[in-house]
Phi, psi and omega in degrees: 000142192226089182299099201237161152293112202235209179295302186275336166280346171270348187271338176266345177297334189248028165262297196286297183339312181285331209268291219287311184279354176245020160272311184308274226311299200261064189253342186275345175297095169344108172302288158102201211244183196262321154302311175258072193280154180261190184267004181264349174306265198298337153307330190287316184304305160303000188263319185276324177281327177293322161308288204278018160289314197276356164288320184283311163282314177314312177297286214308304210287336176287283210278306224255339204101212211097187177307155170283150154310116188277147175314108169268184194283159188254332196291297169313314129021273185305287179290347157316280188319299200279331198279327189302307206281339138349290186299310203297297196287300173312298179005283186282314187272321189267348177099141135016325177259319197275344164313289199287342177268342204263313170286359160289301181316292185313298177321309184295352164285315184322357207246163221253350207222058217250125177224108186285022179238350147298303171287322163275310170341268158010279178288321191294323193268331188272014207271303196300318187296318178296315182295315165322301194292318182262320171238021148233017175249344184249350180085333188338160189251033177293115155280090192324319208228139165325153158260081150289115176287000000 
C-alpha cells in the first residue's frame, strides 16, 4: 500500500484545517446546551462536522488512491478573489446594483471564455434577483444606488 496525497486527501485535510480554525476562532462563544444553544452551538457543531467529513474523506483518498493533484490555474484564482475585494470596497458607496454587475464582470474574467454581451445581460439580471431577493424580499438595509452626497 502506498501512500500518497492525491484530490481526495488534500480535500479532506483543508475540511479538518477548516473544521479545526473554526473551533479556535469560536472557542470563547458560550455553547450552551441542545435545549438552550448559545451563539456558539452551531458553529462548533459544523466546525466538528466538518472535521469528521474531512477525516472520512483524507482516509479514503489515503488508503483507496486517487486523481493526482493537478497544477491549477492561477488566473481563475485571481479574479474570484478580486470580485470579493470588489464587492468589499463598492457596497457601501455604489450601491447594490452596480456592486453586484462590477462583481459579476471581475468574476467573469476569469473564466476562458468571456463574451461581453453575455456577461452584461448576465450581471444586469443577477443585478435585479439580488436585489429583489435582499432588499426587498429579506428586507435588508442595502443601498440599491449610489448616495450622492
Amino acid at each position: 500500500m502506498r501512500l500518497s496525497i492525491n484530490q481526495d486527501a488534500a480535500a479532506g485535510l483543508l475540511f479538518v484545517l477548516f473544521g479545526a480554525a473554526g473551533l479556535w476562532f469560536g472557542r470563547n462563544y458560550p455553547i450552551g446546551s441542545a435545549l438552550r444553544m448559545g451563539p456558539g452551538y452551531f458553529p462548533n457543531l459544523l466546525s466538528w462536522l466538518l472535521i469528521g467529513f474531512g477525516l472520512i474523506i483524507g482516509i479514503k483518498g489515503v488508503v483507496s488512491g486517487g486523481q493526482a493533484i493537478e497544477a491549477g490555474a492561477a488566473r481563475p484564482v485571481f479574479f474570484i478573489l478580486l470580485a470579493f475585494v470588489v464587492f468589499g470596497l463598492l457596497i457601501e458607496r455604489a450601491g447594490l446594483l452596480i456592486t453586484a454587475v462590477a462583481c459579476v464582470l471581475t468574476g467573469a474574467f476569469g473564466g476562458s471564455e468571456f463574451r461581453w454581451r453575455e456577461q452584461i445581460v448576465l450581471s444586469m439580471s443577477l443585478a435585479i434577483a439580488v436585489s429583489a431577493l435582499f432588499v426587498f424580499g429579506l428586507g435588508l438595509s442595502l443601498p440599491l444606488v449610489p448616495a450622492w452626497d
